[in-house]
C-alpha positions in Angstrom: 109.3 121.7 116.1 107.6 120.1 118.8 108.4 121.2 122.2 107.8 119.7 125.8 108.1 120.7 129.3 106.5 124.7 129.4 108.0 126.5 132.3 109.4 123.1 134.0 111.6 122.6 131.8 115.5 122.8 132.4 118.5 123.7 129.9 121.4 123.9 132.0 125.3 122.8 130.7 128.2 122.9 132.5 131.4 122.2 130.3 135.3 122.8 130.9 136.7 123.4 128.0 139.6 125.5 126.3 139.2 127.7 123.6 140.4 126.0 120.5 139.2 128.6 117.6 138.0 132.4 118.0 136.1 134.2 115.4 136.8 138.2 115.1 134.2 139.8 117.4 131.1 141.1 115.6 127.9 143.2 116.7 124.6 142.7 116.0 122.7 145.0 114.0 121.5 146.5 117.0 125.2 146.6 118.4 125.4 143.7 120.5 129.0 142.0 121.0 128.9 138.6 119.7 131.4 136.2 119.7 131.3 132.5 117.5 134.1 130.3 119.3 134.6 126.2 119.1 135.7 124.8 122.1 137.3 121.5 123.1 136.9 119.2 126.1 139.0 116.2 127.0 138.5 114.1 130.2 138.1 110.5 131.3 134.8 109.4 132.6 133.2 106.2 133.9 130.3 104.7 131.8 128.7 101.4 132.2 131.8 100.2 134.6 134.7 100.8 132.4 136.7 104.0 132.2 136.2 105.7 129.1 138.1 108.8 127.3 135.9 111.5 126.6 136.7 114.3 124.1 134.2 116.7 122.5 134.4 120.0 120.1 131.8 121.9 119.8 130.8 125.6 118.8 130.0 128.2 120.9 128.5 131.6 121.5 128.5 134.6 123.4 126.8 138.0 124.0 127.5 141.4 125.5 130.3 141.8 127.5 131.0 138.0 128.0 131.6 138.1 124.4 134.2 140.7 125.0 135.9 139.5 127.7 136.4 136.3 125.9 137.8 137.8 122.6 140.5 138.8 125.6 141.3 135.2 126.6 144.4 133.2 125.0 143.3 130.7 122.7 144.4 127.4 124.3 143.3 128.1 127.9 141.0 126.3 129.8 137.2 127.5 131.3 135.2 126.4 133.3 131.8 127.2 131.1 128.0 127.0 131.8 125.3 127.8 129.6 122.5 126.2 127.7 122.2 124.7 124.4 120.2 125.4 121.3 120.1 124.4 118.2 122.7 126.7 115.7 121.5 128.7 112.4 119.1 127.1 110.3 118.8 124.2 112.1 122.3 122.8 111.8 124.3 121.2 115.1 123.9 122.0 118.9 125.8 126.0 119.6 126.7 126.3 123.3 125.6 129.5 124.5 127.7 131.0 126.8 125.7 132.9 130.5 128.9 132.9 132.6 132.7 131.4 132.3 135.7 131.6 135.1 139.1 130.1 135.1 139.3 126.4 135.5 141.1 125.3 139.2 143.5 122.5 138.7 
């Protein structure tokens, strides 16, 4: 894989999203929470001067206790999420990994 940037570059996502399916909380072999999740955003956006739905599932991962307090949280409810993304496990789709999450304010 060819990679660009060095120490300039930036992998930052923001996402709200609820939490559509929750895997069974796991440890790594050296006893690390982990926790596999998909999540789901819907919202309405402008692009190229027309208003456009927007709606996105993707999978998503976190560690430590991040990964625990989210195997706490109601599947359904909505997060405001931020992260960075890489690719997921031999090669296959963009994971979301999961630094920090709060409650979304309406």
């Amino acid at each position: 894989m060819n990679t660009t940037g060095g120490a300039h570059a930036s992998n930052h996502a923001s996402l709200t999203a609820s939490l559509e399916q929750v895997q069974p909380l796991r440890h790594t072999p050296a006893g690390l929470p982990v926790l596999d999740m998909q999540l789901v955003h819907a919202s309405t956006g402008q692009e190229a001067g027309a208003q456009r739905q927007i709606a996105l599932g993707i999978k998503a991962v976190a560690f430590g206790t991040q990964a625990e307090r989210l195997a706490r949280q109601a599947l359904g409810s909505l997060w405001d999420f931020q992260g960075f993304l890489a690719q997921g496990r031999n090669g296959k789709g963009v994971v979301f990994h999961i630094r920090e999450f709060q409650p979304h304010q309406f």
